[in-house]
C-alpha positions as CSV (number, residue, x, y, z in Angstrom):
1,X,6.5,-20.4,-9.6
2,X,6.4,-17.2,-11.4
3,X,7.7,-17.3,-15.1
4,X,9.6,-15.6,-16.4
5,X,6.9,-14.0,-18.7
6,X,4.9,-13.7,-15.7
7,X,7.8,-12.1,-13.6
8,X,9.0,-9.4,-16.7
9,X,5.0,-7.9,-15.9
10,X,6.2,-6.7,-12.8
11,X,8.3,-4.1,-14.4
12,X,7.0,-0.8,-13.6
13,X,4.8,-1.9,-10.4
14,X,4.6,0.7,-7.6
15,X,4.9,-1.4,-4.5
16,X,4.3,1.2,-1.3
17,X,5.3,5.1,-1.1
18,X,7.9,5.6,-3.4
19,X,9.3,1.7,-4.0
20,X,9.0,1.2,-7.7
21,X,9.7,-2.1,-9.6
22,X,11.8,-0.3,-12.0
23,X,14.2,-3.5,-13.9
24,X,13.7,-7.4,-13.5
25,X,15.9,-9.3,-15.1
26,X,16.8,-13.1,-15.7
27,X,16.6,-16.1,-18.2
28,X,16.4,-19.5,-18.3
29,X,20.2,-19.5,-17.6
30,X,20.5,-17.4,-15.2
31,X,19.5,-19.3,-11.3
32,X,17.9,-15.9,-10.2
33,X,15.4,-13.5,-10.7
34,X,16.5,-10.2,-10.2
35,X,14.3,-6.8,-9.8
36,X,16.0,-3.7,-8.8
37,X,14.1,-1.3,-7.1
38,X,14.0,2.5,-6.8
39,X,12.9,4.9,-4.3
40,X,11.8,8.1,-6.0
41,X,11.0,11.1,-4.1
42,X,8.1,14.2,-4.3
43,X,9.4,15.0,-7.9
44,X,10.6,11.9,-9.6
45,X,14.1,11.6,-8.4
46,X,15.9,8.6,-7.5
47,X,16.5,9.1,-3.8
48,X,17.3,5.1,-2.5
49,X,17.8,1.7,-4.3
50,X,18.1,-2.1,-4.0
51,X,17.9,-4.9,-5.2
52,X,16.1,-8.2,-4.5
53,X,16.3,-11.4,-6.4
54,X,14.3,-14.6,-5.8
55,X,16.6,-17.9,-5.9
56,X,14.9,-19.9,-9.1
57,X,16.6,-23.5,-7.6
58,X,14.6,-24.8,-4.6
59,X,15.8,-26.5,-1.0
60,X,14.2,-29.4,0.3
61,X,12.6,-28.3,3.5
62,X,12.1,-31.3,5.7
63,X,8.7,-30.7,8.1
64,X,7.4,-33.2,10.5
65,X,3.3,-32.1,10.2
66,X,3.2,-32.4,6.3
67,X,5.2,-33.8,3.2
68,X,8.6,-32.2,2.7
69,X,8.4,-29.3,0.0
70,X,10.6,-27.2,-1.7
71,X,11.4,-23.4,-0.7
72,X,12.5,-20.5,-3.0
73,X,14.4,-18.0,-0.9
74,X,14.8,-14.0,-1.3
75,X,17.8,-12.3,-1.2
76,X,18.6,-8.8,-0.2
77,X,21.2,-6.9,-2.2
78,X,22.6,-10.3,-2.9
79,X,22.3,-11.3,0.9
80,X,19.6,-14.3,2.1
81,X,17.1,-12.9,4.1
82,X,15.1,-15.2,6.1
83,X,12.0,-14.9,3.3
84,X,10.9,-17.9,1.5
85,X,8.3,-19.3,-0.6
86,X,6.9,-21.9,-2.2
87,X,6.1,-22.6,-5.5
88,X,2.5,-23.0,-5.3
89,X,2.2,-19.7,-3.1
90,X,4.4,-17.9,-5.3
91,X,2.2,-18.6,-8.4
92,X,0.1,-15.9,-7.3
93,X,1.7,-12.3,-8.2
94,X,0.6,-10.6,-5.7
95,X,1.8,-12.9,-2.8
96,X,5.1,-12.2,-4.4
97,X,4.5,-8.5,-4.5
98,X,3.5,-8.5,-0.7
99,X,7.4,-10.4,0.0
100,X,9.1,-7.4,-1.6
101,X,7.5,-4.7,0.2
102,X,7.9,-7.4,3.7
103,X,11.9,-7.3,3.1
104,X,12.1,-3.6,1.9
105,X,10.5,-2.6,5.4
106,X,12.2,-5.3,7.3
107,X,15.9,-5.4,5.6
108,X,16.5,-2.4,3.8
109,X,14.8,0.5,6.3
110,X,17.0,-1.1,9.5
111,X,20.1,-0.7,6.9
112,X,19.7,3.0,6.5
C-alpha cells in the first residue's frame, strides 16, 4: 500500500482539467488517508472541491476463483463509493492516481 511518505508526494499532482491534488493528510494514527482536492478555473481560482480519502484498515473479501484478499476502499466526501483496491495494486502511484480521477468523474460530476 502506499506510505505515507509515498502518499505526501502526491501533494500538488494535477489529475485531469483543473482537479489538483492540493492537501493529503494522515499519520500513523489516523485509519485514513485524506487528500482534498481543488478545481481551479482559467485563472487560478478555486471554483469546486472535495475530498477523497482511502480507508488505511482492510476487509476481507471472500472470492471463490482465488485466495481471499484484503480490499482498501475509497470514500467520497466521507461517503464509500463502490472503489476499492488492493494492496499490491495500490503500490503503484499511478493506479491510485487513475482511482481519483475514476470517482471525481463518476461521484462528484453526477453531484453537481
Amino acid at each position: 500500500m502506499l506510505t505515507i511518505q509515498n502518499i505526501r508526494k502526491l501533494g500538488g499532482r494535477r489529475l485531469f482539467g483543473g482537479w489538483i491534488i492540493t492537501a493529503v493528510g494522515g499519520n500513523p494514527n489516523e485509519p485514513q488517508y485524506i487528500l482534498d482536492i481543488h478545481c481551479n478555473g482559467p485563472i487560478g481560482n478555486r471554483i469546486d472541491r472535495c475530498t477523497i480519502s482511502l480507508n488505511r484498515i482492510g476487509e476481507l473479501q471472500r472470492n471463490m476463483f482465488k485466495p481471499d484478499s484484503t480490499a482498501y476502499f475509497l470514500y467520497y466526501n466521507g461517503e464509500r463509493t463502490d472503489v476499492c483496491v488492493t494492496k499490491d495494486w495500490i503500490l503503484n502511484p499511478e493506479n491510485f492516481i487513475s482511482q481519483l480521477k475514476y470517482i471525481i468523474k463518476e461521484y462528484h460530476n453526477k453531484q453537481s
